[in-house]
SEMI-120979 format. One record per atom (N, C-alpha, C, O): x, y, z. Coordinates in steps of 0.001 Angstrom, whole numbers, padded with zeros to 6 digits, always signed. Example, Ala and Ser with C-alpha at 12.3 -4.5 7.8 and 13.67 -1.06 7.14 Angstrom:
<sites>
+013190-005690+007800
+012300-004500+007800
+013200-003300+007800
+014236-003319+008465
+012850-002250+007080
+013670-001060+007140
+012900+000030+007870
+013409+001138+008039
</sites>
This chain:
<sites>
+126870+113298+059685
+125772+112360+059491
+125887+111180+060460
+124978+110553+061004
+127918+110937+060601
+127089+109428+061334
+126937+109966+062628
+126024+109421+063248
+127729+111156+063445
+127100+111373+064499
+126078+111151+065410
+125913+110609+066503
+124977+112227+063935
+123643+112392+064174
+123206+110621+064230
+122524+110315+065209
+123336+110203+063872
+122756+108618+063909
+123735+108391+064997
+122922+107756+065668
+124564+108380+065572
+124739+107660+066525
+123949+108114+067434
+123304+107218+067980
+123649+109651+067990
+123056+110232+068563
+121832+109715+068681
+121338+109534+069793
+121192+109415+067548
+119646+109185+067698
+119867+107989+068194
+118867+107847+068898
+120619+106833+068335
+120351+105306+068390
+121111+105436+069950
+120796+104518+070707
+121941+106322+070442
+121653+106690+072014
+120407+106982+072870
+120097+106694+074026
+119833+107633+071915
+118011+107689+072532
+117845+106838+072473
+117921+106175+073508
+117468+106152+071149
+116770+104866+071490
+117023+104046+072102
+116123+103236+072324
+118671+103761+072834
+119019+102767+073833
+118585+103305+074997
+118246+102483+075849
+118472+104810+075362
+118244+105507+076719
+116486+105567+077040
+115992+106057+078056
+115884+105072+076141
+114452+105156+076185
+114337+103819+076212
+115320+103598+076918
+113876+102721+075977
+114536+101372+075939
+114706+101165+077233
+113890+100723+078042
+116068+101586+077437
+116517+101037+078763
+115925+102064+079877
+116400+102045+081013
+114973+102882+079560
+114068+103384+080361
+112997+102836+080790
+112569+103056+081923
+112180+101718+079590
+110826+101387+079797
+111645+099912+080419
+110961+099392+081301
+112349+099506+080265
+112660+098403+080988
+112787+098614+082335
+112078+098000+083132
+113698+099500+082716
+113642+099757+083786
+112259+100355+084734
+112164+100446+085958
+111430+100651+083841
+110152+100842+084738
+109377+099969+085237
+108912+099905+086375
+109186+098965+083928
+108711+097944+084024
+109068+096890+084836
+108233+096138+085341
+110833+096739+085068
+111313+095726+085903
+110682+096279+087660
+110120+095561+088487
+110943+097393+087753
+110447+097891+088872
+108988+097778+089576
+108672+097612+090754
+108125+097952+088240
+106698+097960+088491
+106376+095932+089105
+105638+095586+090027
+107083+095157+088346
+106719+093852+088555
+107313+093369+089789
+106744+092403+090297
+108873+094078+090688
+109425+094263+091763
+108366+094241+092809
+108077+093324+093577
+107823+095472+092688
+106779+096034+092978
+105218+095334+093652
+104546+095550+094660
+105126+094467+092547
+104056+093629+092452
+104454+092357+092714
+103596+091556+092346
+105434+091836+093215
+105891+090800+093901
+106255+091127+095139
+105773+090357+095970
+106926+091978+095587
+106968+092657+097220
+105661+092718+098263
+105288+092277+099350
+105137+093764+096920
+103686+093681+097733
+102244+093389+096797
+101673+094357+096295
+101722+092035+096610
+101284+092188+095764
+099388+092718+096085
+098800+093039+097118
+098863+092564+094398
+097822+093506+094549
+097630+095190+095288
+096657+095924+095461
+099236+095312+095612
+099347+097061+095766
+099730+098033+094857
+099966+099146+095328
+099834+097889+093798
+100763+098704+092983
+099609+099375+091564
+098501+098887+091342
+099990+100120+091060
+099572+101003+090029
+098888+099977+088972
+097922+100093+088217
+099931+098774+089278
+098906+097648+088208
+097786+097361+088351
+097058+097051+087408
+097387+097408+089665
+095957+096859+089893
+095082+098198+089489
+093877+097959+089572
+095355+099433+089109
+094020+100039+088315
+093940+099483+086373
+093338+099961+085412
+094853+098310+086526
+095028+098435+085038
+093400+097824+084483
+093071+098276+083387
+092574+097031+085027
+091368+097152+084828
+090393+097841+084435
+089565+097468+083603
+090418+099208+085165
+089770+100496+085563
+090162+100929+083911
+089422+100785+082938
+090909+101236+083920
+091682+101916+082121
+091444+100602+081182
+091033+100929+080068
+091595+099256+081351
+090432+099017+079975
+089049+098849+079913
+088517+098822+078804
+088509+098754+080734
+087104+098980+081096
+086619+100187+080037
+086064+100163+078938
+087195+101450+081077
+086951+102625+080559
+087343+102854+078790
+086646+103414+077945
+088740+102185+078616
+089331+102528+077169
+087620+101664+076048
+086993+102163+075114
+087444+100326+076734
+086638+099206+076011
+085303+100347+075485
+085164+100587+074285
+084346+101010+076586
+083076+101765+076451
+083355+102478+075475
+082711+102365+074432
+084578+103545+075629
+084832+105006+074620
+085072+104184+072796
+084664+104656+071734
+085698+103137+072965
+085982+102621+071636
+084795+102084+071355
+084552+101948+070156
+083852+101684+072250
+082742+101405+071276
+081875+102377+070793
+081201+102225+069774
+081867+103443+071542
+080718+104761+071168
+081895+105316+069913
+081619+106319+069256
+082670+104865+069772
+083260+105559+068582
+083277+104528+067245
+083835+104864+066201
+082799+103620+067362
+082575+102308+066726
+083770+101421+065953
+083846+100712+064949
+084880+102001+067289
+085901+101052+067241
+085404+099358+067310
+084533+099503+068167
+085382+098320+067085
+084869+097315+067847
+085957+096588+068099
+086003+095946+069148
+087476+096543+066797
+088030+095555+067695
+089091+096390+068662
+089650+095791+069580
+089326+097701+068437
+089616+098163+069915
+089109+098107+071076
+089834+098057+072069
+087900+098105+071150
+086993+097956+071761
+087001+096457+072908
+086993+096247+074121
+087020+095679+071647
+087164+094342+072451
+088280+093973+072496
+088192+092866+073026
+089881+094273+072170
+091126+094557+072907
+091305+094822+073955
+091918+094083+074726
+090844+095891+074257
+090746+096531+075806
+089533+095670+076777
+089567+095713+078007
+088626+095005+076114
+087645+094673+077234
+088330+092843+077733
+087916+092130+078646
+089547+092531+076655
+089557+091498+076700
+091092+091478+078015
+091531+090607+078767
+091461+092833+077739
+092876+093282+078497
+092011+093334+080108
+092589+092985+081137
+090989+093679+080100
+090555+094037+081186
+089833+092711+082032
+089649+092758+083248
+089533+091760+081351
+089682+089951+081367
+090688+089704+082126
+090640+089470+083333
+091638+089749+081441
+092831+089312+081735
+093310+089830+083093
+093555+089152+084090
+093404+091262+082936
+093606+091878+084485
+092847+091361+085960
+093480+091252+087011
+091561+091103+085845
+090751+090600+086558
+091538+089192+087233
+091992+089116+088374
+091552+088202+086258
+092376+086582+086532
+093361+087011+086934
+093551+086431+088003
+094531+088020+086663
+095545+088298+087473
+095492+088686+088668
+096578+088651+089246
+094306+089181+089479
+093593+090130+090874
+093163+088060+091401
+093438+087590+092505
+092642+087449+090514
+091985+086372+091379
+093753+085326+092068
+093724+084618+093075
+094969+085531+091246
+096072+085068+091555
+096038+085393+093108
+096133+084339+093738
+095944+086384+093845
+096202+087047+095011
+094934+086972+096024
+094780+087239+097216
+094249+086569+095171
+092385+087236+096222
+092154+085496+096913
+092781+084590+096364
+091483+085258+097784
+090547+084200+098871
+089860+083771+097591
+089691+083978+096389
+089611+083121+098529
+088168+081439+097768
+086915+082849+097545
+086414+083178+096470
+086725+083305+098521
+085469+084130+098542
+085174+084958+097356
+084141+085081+096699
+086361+085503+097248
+086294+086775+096562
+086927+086276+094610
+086642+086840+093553
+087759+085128+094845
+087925+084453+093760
+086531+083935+092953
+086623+083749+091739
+085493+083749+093500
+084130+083274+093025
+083338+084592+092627
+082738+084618+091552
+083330+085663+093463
+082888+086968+093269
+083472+087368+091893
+082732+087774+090997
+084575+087270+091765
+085308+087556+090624
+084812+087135+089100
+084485+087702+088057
+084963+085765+089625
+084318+084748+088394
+083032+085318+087856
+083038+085630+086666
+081660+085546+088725
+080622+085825+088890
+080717+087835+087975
+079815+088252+087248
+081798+088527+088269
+082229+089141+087126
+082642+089193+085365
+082186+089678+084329
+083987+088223+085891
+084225+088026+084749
+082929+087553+083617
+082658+088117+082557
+082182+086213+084286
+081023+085825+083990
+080234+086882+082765
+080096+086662+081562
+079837+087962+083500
+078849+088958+082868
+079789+089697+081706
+079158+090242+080801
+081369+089767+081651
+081916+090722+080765
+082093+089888+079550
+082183+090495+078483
+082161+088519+079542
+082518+087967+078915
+081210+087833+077766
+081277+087739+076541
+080107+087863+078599
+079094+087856+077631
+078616+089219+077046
+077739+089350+076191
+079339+090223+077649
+079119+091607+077301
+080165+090958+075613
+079803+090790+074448
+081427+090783+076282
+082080+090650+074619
+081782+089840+073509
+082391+089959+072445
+080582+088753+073752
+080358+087591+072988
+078796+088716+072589
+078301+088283+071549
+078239+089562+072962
+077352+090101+072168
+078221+091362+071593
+077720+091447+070472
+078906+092079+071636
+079548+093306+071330
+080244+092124+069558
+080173+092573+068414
+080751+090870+069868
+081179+090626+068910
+080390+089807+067732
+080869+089410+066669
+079080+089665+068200
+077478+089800+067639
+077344+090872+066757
+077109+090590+065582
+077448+092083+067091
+077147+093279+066770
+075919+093793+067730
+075264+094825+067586
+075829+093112+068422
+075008+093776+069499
+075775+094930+070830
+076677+094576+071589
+075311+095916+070819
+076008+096677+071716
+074581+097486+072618
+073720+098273+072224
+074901+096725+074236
+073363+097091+074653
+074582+097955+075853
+075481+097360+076446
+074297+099389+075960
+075109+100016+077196
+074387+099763+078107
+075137+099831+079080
+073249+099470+078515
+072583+098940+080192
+073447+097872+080733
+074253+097904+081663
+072995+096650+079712
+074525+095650+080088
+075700+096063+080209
+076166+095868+081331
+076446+096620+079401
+077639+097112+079537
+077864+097890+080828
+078632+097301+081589
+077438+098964+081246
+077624+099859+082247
+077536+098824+083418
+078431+098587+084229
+076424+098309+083366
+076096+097167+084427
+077513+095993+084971
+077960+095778+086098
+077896+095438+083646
+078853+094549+083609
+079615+095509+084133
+079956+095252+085287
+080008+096525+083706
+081119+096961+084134
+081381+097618+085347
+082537+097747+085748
+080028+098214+086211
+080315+098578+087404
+080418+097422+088554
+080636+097633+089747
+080216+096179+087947
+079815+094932+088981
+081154+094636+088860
+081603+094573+090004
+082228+094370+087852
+083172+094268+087512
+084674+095024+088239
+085801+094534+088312
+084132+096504+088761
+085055+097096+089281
+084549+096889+090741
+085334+097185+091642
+083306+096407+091067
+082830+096575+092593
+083475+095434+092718
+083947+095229+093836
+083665+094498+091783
+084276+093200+092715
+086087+093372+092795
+086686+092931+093776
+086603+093848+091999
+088146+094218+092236
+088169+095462+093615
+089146+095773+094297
+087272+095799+093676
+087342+096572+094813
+087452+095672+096061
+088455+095656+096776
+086472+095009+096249
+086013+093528+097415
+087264+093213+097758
+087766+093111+098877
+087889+093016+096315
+089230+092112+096310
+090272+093064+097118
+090892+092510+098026
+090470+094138+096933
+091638+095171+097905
+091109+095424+098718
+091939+095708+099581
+089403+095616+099389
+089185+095140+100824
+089551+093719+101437
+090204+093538+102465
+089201+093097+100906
+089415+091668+101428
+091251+091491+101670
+091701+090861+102627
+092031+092083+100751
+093113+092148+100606
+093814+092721+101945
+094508+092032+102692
+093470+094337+102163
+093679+095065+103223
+093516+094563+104536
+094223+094945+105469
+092261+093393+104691
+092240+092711+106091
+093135+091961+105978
+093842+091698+106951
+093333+091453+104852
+094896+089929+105517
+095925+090832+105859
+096569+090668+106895
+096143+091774+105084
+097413+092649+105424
+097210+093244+107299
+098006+093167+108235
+096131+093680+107242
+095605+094289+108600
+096043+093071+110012
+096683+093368+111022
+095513+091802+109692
+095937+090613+110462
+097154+090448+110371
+097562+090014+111448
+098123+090589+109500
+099420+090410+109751
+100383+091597+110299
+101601+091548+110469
+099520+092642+110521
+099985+093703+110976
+100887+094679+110090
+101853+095319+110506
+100483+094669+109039
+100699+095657+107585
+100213+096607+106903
+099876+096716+105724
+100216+097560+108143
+098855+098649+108588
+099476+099434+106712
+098598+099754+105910
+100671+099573+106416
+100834+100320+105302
+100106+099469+103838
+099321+100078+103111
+100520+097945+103551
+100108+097419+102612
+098625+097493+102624
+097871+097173+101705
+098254+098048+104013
+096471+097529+104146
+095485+098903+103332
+094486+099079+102634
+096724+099727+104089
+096231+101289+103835
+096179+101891+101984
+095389+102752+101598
+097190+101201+101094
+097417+100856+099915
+096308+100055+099086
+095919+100470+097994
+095895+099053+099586
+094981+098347+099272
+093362+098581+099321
+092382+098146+098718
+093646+099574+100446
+092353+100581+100496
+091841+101873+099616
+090755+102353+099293
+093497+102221+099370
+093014+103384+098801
+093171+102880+097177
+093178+103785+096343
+093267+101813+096810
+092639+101362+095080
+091210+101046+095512
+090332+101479+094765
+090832+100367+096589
+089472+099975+096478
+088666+100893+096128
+087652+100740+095447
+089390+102623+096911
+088755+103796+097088
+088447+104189+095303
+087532+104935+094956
+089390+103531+094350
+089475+104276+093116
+089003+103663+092095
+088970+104070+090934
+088450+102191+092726
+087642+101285+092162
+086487+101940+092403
+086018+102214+091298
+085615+102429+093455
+084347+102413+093342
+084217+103884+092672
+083357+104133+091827
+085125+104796+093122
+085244+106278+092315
+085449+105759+090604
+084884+106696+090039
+085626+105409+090188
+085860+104341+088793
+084176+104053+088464
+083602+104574+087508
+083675+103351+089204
+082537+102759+089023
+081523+103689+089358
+080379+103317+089617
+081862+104841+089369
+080493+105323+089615
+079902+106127+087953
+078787+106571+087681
+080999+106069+087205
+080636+106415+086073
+079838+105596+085114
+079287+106192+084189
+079678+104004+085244
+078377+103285+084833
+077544+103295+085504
+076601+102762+084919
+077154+103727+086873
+076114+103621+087791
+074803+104227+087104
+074680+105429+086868
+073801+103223+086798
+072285+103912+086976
+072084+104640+087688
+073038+104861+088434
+070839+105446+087946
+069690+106427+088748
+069840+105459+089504
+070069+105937+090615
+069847+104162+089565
+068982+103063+090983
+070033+102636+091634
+069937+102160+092766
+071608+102804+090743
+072830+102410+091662
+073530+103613+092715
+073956+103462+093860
+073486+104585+092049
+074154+106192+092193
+074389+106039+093624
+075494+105833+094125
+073044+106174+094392
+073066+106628+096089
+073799+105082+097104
+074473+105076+098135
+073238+103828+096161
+074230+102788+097057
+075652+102956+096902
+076374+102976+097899
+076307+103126+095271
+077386+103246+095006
+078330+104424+095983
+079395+104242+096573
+077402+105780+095874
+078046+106842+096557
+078529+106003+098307
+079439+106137+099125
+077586+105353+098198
+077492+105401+100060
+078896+104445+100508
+079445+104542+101606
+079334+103510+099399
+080094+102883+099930
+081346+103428+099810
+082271+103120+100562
+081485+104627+098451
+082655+105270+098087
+082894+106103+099148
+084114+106249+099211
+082166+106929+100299
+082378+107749+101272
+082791+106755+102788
+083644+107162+103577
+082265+105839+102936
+082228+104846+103514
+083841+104260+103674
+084436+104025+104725
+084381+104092+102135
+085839+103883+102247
+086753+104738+102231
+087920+104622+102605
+085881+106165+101515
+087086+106759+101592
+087269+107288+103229
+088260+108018+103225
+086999+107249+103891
+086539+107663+105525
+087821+106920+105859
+088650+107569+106497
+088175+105461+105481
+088894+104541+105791
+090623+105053+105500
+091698+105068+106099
+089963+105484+103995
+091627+106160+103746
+092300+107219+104824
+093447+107293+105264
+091428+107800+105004
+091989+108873+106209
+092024+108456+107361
+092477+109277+108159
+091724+107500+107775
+091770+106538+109122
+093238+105914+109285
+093979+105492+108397
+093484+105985+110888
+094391+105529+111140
+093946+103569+111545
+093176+103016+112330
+095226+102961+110195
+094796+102087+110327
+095238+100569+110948
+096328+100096+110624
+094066+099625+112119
+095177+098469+112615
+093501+097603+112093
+092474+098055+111585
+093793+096616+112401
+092970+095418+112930
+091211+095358+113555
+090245+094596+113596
+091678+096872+114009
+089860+097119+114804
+089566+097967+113991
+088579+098663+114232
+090240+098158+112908
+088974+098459+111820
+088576+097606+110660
+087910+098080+109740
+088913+096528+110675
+088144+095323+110037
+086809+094972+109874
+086514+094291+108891
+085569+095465+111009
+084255+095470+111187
+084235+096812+110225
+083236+096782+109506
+084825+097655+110068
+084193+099116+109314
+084598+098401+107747
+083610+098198+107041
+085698+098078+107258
+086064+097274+106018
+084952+096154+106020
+084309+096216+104972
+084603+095338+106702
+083264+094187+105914
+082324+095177+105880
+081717+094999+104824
+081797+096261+106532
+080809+096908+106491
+080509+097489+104758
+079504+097460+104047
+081827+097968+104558
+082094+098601+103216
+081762+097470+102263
+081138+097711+101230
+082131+096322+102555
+082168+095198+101565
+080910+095132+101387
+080532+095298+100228
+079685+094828+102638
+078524+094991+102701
+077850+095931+101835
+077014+095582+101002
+078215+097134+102034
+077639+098470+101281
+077835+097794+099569
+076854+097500+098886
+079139+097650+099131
+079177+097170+098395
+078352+096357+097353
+078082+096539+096166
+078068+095423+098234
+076869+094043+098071
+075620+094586+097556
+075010+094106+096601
+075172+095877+098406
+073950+096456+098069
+073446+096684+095893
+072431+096568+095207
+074573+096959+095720
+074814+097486+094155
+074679+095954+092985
+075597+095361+092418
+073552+095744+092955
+073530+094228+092085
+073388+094753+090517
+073339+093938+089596
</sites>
């Protein structure tokens, strides 16, 4: 018997000292290079978690995750320009009132989808905008990283897209992903604002 209990409370120190260790790594990670790492889709997953809990009429899961996905956003503006820090805001802006009617009992998905694809188009902006400082400092890898979340931001966002967003949204997702497969320095900075541009199109 006590074996078996010691045994089990070896897992639990070896699992434990597993998620720590992931975690210490992941934040390593995100201080080395920041806005590159697996954290920055953490948006994308409450966004997505926030919609599914409400069609299931979770609400305060619902607004857990939309509020996690708040939060993630202000952590992206830590790292992002004046520019794109206001873009952000101008996000957050719309989700916040998505959650102040969701906690109404109002649940309108036009807004929602809306909020939420404007929401991932601007964390996208943010790892373009990101990828050029890296690009100017000559960090063709951090740039190339930063591109390919932008790439998974707008692939993300195309699942709230209206009939009237679909063909702008597509255009900018092919647009960057073109970029991912590009070999990348500095003279492709005009093709990255271009994308940002495309971007812009999607109000």
């Amino acid at each position: 018997m006590k074996s078996n209990l010691a045994l089990y409370l070896g897992l639990l120190v070896l699992i434990f000292a597993g998620v720590f260790a992931l975690h210490y790594y992941e934040v390593v990670q995100e201080r080395k290079h920041p806005g590159t790492t697996d954290l920055n889709l953490a948006t994308d997953l409450h966004l997505n978690n926030s919609r599914l809990y409400i069609k299931e009429n979770s609400i305060e899961r619902s607004l857990y995750h939309l509020n996690s996905a708040i939060h993630s956003i202000e952590l992206i503006e830590e790292v992002s320009d004046t520019l794109t820090i206001k873009e952000l805001d101008d996000a957050l802006l719309d989700l916040k009132k998505v959650r102040k009617e969701i906690e109404s009992g109002i649940v309108n998905y036009s807004h929602i989808n809306h909020a939420f694809i404007v929401a991932l188009n601007s964390v996208a902006t943010a790892q373009l905008r990101l990828s050029e400082r890296y690009l100017l400092e000559g960090d063709s890898e951090d740039a190339g990283y930063a591109i390919k979340y932008a790439n998974e931001h707008i692939h993300n966002a195309l699942k709230y897209a209206n009939d009237g967003e679909i063909e702008d949204e597509l255009r900018a997702y092919r647009h960057i992903d073109s970029l991912v497969h590009s070999k990348l320095d500095s003279t492709r900075i005009f093709d990255i604002e271009r994308a940002i541009s495309e971007i812009k199109e999607v109000k």
